[in-house]
C-alpha positions in Angstrom: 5.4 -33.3 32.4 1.9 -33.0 31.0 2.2 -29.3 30.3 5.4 -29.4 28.2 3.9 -32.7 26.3 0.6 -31.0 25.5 2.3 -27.7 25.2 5.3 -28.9 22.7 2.8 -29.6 19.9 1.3 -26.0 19.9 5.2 -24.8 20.2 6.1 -26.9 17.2 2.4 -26.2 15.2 3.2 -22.1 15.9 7.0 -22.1 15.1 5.9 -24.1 11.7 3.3 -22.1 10.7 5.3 -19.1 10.9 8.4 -20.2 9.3 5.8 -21.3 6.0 4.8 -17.7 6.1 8.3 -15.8 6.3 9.7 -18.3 3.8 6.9 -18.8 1.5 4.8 -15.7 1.7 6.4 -12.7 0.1 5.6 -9.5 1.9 4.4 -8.0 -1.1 1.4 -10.7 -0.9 0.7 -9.9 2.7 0.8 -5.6 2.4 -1.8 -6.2 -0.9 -4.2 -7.9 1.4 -3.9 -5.2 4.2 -4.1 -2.1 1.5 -7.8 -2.2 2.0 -10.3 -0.3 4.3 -8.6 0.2 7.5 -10.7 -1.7 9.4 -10.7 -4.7 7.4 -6.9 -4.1 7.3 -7.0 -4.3 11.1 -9.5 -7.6 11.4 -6.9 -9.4 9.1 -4.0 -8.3 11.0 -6.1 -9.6 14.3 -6.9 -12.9 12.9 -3.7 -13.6 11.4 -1.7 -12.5 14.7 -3.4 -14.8 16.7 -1.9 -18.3 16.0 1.6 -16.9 15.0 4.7 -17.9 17.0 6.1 -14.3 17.3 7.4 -12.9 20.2 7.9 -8.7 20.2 11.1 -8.9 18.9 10.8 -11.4 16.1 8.4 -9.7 14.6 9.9 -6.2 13.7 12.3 -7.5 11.0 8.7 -8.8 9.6 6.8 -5.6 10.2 9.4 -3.5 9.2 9.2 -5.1 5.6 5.4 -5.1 5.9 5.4 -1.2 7.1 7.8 -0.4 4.0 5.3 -2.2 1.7 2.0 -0.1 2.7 0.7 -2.0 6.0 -1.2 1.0 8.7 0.6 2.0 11.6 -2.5 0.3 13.6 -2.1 -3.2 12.3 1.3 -3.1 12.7 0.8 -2.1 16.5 -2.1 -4.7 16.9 0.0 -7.3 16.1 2.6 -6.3 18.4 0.5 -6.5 21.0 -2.1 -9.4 19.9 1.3 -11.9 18.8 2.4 -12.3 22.3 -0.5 -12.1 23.7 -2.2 -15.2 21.7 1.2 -17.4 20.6 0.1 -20.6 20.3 2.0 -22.5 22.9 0.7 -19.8 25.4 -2.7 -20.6 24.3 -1.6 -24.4 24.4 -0.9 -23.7 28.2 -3.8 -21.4 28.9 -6.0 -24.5 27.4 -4.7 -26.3 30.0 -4.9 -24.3 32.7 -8.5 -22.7 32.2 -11.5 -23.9 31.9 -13.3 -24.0 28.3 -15.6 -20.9 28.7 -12.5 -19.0 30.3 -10.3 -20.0 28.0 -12.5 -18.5 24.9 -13.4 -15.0 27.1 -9.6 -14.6 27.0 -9.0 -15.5 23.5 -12.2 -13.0 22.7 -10.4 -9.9 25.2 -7.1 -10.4 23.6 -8.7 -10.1 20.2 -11.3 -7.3 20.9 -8.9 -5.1 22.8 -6.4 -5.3 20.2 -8.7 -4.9 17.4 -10.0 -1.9 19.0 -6.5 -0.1 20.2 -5.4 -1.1 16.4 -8.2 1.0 15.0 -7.5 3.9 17.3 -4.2 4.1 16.5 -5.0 4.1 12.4 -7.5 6.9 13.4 -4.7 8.8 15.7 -1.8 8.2 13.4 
């Protein structure tokens, strides 16, 4: 019962913050920021995937748009893999469940592995 309490504010906080940036947020706005130096392009994407409520699925409608617009092949693959990876209720959960200085080392991996793979596929691509 603790879980889903604790768990049922980062579910709402996520689903929020995304919907403000679908319905608010035209893609043209988002592709201008990421138009930039490729890494750059792929830190934003990183640091912007990371508290989004979007599951693999719910975010190709999103990318697609973003892809049409200009955004690299490599961001849109980091945030692929970063946006399930860090939603915010899993992170709500892993808060939990790990301890504090665990619970950043995983936040840091997801975020460094995906940064990286994200700038190796902008270089491969």
């Amino acid at each position: 019962m603790i879980v889903s309490w604790y768990g049922g504010w980062y579910f709402l906080a996520g689903v929020l913050l995304f919907a403000l940036l679908r319905r608010y947020v035209p893609a043209k706005v988002i592709t201008t920021l990421f138009r930039g130096d490729e890494a750059l392009d792929v830190l934003m994407t990183a640091t912007i995937g990371v508290p989004l409520y979007a599951c693999g699925g719910g975010t190709i409608p999103l990318l697609q748009a973003w892809l049409v617009d200009g955004m690299s092949i490599g961001s849109a693959a980091l945030l692929m893999l970063a946006g399930p990876a860090t939603q915010i209720t899993n992170l709500g959960a892993l808060k939990i469940v790990l301890r504090p200085r665990r619970f950043l080392l995983y936040i840091g991996f997801c975020h460094t592995f995906s940064l990286a793979l994200g700038l190796v596929v902008n270089r491969t691509m």
